[in-house]
DOSE-306617 format. One line per field, with one value per residue (C-alpha): chain; x negated, y negated, z negated; residue in one letter. Coordinates in nm, 2 decimals, m for minus. Example, Ala and Ser with C-alpha at 12.3 -4.5 7.8 and 13.67 -1.06 7.14 Angstrom:
<rs>
kette = [A A]
c1 = [m1.23 m1.37]
c2 = [0.45 0.11]
c3 = [m0.78 m0.71]
rest = [a s]
</rs>
This chain:
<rs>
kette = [A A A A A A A A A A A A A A A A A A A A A A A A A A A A A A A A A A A A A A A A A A A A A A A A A A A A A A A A A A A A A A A A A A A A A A A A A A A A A A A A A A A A A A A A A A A A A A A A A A A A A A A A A A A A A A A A A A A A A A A A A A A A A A A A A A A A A A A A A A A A A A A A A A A A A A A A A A A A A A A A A A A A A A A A A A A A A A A A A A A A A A A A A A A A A A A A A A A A A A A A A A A A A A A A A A A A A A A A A A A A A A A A A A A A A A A A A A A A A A A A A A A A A A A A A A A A A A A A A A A A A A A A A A A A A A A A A A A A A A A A A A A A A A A A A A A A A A A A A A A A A A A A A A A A A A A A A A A A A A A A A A A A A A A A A A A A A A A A A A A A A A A A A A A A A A A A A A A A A A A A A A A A A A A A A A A A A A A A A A A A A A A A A A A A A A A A A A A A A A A A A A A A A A A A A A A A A A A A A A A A A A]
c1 = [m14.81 m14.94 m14.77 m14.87 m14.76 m14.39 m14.36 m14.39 m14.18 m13.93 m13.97 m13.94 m13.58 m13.45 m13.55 m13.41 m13.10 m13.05 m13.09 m12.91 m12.66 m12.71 m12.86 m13.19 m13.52 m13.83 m14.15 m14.48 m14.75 m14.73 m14.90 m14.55 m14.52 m14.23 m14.14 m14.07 m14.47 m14.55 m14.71 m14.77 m15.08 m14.95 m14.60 m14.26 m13.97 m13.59 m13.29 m12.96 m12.65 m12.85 m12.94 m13.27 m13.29 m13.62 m13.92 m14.18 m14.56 m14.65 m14.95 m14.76 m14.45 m14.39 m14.11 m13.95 m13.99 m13.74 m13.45 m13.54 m13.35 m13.59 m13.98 m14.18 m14.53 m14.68 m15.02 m15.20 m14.96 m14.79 m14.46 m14.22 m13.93 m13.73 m13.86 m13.58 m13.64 m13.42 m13.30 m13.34 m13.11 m13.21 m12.93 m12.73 m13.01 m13.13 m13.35 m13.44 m13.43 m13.09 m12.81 m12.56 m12.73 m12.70 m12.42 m12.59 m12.48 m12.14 m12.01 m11.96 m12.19 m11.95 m11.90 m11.84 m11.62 m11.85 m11.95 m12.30 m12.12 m11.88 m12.16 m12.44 m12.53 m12.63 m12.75 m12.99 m13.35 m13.51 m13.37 m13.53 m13.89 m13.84 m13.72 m14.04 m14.25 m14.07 m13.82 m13.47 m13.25 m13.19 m13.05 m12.83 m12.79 m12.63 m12.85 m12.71 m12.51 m12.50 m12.30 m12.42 m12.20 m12.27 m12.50 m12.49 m12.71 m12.72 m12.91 m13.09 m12.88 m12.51 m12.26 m12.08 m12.15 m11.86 m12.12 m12.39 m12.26 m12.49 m12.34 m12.08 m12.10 m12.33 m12.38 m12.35 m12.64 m12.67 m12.94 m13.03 m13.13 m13.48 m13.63 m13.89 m13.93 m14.18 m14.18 m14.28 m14.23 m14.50 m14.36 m14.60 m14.85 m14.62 m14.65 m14.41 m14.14 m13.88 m13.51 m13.30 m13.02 m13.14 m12.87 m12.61 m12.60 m12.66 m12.39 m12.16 m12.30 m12.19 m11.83 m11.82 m11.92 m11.70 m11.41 m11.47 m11.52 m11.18 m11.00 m11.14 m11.03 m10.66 m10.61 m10.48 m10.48 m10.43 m10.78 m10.99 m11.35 m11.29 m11.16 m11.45 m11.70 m11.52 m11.79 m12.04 m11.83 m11.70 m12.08 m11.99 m12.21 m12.58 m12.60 m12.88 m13.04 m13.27 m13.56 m13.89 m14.02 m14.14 m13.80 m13.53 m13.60 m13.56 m13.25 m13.09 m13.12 m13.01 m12.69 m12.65 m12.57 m12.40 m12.10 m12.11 m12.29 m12.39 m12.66 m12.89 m13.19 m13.44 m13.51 m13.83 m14.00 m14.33 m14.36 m14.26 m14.59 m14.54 m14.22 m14.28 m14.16 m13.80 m13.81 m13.85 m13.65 m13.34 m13.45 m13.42 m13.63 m13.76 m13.72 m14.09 m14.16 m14.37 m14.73 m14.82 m14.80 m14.99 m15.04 m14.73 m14.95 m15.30 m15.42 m15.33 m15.55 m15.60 m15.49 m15.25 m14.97 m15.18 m15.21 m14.88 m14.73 m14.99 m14.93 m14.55 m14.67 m14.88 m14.56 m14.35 m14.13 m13.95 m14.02 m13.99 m14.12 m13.91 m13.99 m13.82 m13.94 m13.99 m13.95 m13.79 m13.59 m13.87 m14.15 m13.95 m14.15 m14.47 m14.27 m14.52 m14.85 m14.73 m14.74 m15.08 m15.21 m15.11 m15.29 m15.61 m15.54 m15.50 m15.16 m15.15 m15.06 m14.79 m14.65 m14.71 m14.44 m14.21 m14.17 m14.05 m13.82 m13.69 m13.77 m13.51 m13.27 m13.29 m13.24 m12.94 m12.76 m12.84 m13.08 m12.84 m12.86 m13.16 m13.53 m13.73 m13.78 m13.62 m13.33 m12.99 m13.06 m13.04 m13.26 m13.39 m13.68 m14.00 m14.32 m14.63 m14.93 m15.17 m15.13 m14.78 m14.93 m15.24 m15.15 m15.46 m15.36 m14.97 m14.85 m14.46 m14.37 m14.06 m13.76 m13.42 m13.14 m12.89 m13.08 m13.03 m13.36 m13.41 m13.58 m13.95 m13.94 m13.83 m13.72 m14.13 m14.26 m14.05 m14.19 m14.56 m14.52 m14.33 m14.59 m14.91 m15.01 m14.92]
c2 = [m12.57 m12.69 m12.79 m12.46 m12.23 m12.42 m12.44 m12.02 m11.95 m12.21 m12.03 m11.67 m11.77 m11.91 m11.58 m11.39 m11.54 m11.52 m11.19 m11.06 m10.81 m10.81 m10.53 m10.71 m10.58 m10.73 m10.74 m10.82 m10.92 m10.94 m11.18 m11.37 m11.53 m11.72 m11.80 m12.15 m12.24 m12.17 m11.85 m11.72 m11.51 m11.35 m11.37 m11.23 m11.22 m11.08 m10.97 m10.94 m10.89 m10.87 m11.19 m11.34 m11.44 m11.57 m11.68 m11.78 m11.77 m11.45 m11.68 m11.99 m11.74 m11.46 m11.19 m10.97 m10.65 m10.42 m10.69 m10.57 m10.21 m10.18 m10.27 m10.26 m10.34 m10.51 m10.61 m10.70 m10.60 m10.88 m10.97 m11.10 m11.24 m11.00 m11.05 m11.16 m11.07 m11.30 m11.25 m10.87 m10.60 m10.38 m10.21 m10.21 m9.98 m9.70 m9.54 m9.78 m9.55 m9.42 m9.63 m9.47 m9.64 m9.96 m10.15 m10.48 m10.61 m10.65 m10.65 m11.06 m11.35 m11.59 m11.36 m11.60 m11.39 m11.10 m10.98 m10.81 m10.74 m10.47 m10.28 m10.27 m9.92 m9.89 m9.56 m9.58 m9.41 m9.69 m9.97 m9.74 m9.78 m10.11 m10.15 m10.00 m10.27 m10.53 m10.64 m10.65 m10.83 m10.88 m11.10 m10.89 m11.09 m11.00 m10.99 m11.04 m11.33 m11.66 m11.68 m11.36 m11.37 m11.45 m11.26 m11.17 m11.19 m10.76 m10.61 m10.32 m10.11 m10.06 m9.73 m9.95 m10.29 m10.48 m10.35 m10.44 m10.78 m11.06 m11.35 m11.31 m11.49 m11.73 m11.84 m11.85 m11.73 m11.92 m11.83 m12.15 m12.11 m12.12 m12.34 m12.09 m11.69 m11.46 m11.26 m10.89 m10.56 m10.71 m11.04 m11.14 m11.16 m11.22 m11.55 m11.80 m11.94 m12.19 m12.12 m12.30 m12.22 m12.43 m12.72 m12.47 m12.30 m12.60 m12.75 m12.42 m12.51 m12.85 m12.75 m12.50 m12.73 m13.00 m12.72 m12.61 m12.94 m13.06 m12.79 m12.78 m13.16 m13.08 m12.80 m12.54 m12.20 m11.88 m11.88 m11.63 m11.78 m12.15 m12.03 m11.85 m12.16 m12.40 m12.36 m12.54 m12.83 m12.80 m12.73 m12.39 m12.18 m12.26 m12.27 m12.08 m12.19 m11.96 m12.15 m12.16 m12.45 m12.78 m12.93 m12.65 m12.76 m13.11 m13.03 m12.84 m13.01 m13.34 m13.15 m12.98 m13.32 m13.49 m13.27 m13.30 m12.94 m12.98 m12.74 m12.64 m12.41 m12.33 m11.99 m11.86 m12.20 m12.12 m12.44 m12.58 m12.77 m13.00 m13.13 m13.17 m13.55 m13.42 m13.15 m13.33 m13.67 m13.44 m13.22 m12.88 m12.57 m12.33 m11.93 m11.80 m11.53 m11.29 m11.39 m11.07 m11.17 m11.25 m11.63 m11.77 m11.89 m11.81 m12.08 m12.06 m12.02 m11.68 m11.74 m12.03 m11.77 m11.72 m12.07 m12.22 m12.14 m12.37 m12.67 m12.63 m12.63 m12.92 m13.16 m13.07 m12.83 m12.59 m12.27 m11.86 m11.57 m11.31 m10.98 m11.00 m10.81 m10.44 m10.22 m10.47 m10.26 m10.08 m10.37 m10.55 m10.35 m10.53 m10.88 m10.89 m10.87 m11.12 m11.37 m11.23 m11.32 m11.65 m11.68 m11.58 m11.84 m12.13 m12.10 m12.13 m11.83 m11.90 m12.14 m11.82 m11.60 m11.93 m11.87 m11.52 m11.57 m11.93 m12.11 m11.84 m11.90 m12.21 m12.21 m11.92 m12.12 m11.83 m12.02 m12.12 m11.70 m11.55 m11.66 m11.73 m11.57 m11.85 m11.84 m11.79 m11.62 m11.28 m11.04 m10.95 m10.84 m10.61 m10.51 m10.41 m10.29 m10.50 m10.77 m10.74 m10.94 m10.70 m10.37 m10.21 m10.29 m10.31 m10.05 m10.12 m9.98 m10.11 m10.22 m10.40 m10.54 m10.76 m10.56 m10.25 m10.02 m9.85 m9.55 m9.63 m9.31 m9.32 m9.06 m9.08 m9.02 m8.75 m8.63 m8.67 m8.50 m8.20 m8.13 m8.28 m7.91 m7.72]
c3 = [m19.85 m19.53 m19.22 m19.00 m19.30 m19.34 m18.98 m18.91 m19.25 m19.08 m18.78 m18.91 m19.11 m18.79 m18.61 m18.87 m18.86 m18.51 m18.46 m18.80 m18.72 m18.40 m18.20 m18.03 m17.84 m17.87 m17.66 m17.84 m17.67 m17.30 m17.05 m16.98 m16.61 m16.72 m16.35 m16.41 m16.33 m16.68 m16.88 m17.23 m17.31 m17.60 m17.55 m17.77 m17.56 m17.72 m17.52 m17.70 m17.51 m17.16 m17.19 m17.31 m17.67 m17.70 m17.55 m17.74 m17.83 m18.04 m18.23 m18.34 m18.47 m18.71 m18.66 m18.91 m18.69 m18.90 m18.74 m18.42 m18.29 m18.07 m18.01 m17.73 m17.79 m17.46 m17.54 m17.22 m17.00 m16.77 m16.76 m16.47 m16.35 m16.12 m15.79 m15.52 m15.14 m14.93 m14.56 m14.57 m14.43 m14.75 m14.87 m14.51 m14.30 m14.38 m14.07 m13.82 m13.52 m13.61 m13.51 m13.76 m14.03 m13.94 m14.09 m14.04 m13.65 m13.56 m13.18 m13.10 m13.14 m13.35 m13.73 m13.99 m14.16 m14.16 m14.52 m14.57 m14.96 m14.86 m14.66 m14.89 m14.98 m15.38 m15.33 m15.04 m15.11 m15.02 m15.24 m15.57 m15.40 m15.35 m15.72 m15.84 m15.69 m15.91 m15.65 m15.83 m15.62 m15.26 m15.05 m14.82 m14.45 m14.12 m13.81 m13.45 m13.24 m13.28 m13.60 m13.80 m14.08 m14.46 m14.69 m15.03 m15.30 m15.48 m15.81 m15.67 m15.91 m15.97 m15.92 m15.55 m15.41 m15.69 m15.99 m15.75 m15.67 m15.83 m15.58 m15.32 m14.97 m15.09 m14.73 m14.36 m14.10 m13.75 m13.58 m13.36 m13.03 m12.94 m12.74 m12.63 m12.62 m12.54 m12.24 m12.24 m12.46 m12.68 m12.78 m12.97 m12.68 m12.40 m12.20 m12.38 m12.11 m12.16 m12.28 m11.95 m12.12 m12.45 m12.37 m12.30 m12.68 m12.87 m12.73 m12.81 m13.19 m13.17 m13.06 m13.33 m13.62 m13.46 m13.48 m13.83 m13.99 m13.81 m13.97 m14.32 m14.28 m14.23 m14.47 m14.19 m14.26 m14.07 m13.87 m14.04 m13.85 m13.96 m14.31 m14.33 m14.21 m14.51 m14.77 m14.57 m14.56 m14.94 m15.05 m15.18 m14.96 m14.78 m14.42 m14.34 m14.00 m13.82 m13.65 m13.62 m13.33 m13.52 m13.24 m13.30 m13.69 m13.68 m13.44 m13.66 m13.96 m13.73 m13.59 m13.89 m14.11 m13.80 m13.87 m14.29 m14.36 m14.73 m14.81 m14.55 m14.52 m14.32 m14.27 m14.05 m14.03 m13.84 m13.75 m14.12 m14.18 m13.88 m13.99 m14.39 m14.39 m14.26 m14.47 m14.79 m14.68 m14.67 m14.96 m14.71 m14.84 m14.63 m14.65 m14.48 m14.24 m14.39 m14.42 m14.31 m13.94 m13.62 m13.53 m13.34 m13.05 m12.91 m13.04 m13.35 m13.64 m13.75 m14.10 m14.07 m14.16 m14.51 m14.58 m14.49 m14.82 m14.99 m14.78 m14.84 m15.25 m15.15 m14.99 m15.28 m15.03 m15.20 m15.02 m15.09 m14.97 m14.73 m14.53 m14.20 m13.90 m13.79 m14.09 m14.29 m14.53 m14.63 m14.61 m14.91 m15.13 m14.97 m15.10 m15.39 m15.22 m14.98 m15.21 m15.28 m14.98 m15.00 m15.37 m15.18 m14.93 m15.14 m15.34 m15.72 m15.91 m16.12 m15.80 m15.63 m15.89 m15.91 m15.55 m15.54 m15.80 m15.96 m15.60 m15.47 m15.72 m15.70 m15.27 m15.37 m15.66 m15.87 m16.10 m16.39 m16.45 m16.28 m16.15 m16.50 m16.86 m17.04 m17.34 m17.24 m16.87 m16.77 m16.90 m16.53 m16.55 m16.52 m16.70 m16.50 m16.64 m16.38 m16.17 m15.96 m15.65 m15.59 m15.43 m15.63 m15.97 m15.99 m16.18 m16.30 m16.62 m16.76 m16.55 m16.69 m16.50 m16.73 m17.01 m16.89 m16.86 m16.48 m16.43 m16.28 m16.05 m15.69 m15.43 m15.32 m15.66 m15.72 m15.41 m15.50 m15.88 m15.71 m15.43 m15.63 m15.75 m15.48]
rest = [x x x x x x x x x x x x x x x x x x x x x x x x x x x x x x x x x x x x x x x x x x x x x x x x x x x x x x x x x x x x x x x x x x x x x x x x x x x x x x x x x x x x x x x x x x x x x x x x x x x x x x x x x x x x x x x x x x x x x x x x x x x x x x x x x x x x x x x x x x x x x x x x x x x x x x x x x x x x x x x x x x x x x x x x x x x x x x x x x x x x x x x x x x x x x x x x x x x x x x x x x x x x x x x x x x x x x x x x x x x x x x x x x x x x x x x x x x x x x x x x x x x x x x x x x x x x x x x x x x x x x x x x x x x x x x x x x x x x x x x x x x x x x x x x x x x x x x x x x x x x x x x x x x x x x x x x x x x x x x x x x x x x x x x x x x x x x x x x x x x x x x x x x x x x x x x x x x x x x x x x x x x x x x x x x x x x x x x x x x x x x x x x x x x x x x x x x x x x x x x x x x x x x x x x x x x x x x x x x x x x x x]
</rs>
């Protein structure tokens, strides 16, 4: 008996006994994107317990399928990771130009104690068509002020926001003050004038951090807004920084770690590129604008926007993908062909999938349960029958959150099949 032939009978009895008793599904055959950088041509993948099982290669293994309950049979199809959009007000808006739906601004400009998790809405009509695109989880964050509150990480499924709940309050949102804004209606192509009251608002962050550190130092209690700004001194939540000038950056992160903040990250970062040394000396990753987006100045290139995302890969910055802006809710369906882009501009493939789902898992803390197909983790995930970063051939077939199956129709294509013959 050779060594190949003891080594798949070896293999075979250990698969056996695993999954012996046990009610298990098995997928044979599917181009696996493992998340982690890695993939598997001809991959078999188990989930027992909503949790994976098994990952392995279908050609170096052999399965006893009748120990299986059930079998899908994947051949050629791709396999992924759940995506995860971060920094979106999915789930807590429902029509932009309807004030009623937005749960996502509160009145102040100092919210620490603000939850995004109470207000998500599981049941919104535009969270199942961003499902259907392979986003399964979303980062839930408060807009507004100066403080905006503290975001939640949310499955894209669940009967309220407690069965929705992947990771409570797993950080705080300051939006820094900018050194610069645009002028105009238009923004984007307004003249660019300087803030003069710059000085003013960093100094009010400085007195707040200065505040909350001094009281998570004595152990008071009784003030909700410091209670609520403790984790960033304890390391149990992210401070998530809003900037996006090469100076508000390096400011931030500076001020930031003056005053003991343990985990920080960037979050816009148009500027990123130009401050890659300070990024990776303090080990800060950076949440991007979307890449579908005009150049910050006049003079920027055309496609730096595309090609950031590679440059980031090529410092060794951890980085992920996000969809903030107009339409935002709604444009996390478009998360996937972001990353797309940035393949056709330069970015690896597989460092392309590791960014939209165990790079954010990693910047979240989730990545102990969620971001790759690996043994032991979650079984969130998706099957599509193309190529999930092109818009042309992405066709989603099978959906499971924590090993449950989802329904692959939205409120759109329930639409289309009802008016198709009409």
């Amino acid at each position: 008996m050779n060594k190949i032939n003891r080594y798949l009978i070896l293999a075979f009895l250990l698969i056996s006994n695993l999954v012996n008793g046990q009610k298990t599904t098995l997928f044979m055959g599917g181009v696996a994107h493992l998340g982690n950088g890695e993939k598997i041509n001809n991959s078999i993948i188990s989930i027992k317990d909503g949790k994976i099982d098994l990952v392995a290669d279908l050609s170096k293994i052999r399965i006893d399928p009748s120990s299986f309950d059930t079998i899908y049979k994947v051949y050629g199809k791709h396999i992924y990771p759940g995506f995860i959009v971060p920094n979106t007000t999915l789930g807590i808006t429902e029509i932009d130009q309807v004030r009623a739906t937005h749960d996502y601004d509160e009145v102040g400009s100092i919210n620490p104690n603000v939850h995004s998790q109470i207000a998500y809405n599981p049941n919104s009509k535009i969270t199942e068509t961003v499902i259907t695109n392979g986003v399964l989880l979303a980062q839930v964050t408060p807009r507004g002020g100066l403080i905006s509150g503290q975001s939640s990480v949310m499955y894209l499924d669940g009967w309220n926001w407690e069965d929705a709940t992947c990771m409570a309050n797993d950080g705080i949102h300051l939006n820094w003050p900018s050194s610069y804004f645009k002028t105009g209606w238009w923004a984007q192509q307004g003249k660019t004038k300087k803030n003069d009251k710059h000085t003013e608002q960093i100094n009010r962050i400085k007195d707040l951090l200065e505040k909350s550190l001094s009281y998570y130092k004595s152990n008071s209690t009784g003030d909700l807004k410091m209670e609520s700004m403790s984790g960033l001194f304890s390391g149990e939540m992210n401070l998530y920084v809003h900037a996006n000038y090469a100076n508000d950056i390096i400011d931030a992160i500076d001020i930031s770690k003056k005053y003991k903040v343990k985990n920080i990250v960037i979050v816009g970062g148009e500027d990123a590129i130009k401050v890659v040394k300070k990024l990776k000396k303090n080990k800060i990753p950076v949440i991007l604008n979307r890449i579908h987006r005009l150049p910050k100045n006049e003079d920027s290139a055309i496609d730096g926007p595309y090609k950031q995302a590679s440059i980031l890969q090529e410092n060794g910055i951890i980085f992920s993908f996000s969809y903030e802006g107009d339409m935002e809710a709604m444009g996390a369906r478009n998360l996937p062909f972001s990353a797309g882009t940035a393949v056709a501009y330069g970015l690896d493939y597989e460092s392309a999938i590791m960014a939209l789902t165990l790079n954010t898992a990693k910047i979240l803390g989730l990545d102990y349960k969620i971001g790759s197909i690996e043994k032991g983790k979650e079984a969130t995930f998706f099957i599509s029958e193309g190529d999930a970063l092109d818009v042309i051939t992405n066709n989603v077939e099978y959906i499971f959150i924590k090993g449950k199956s989802i329904d692959t129709e939205n409120h759109q294509s329930r639409l289309y099949k009802k008016y198709k013959d009409r």
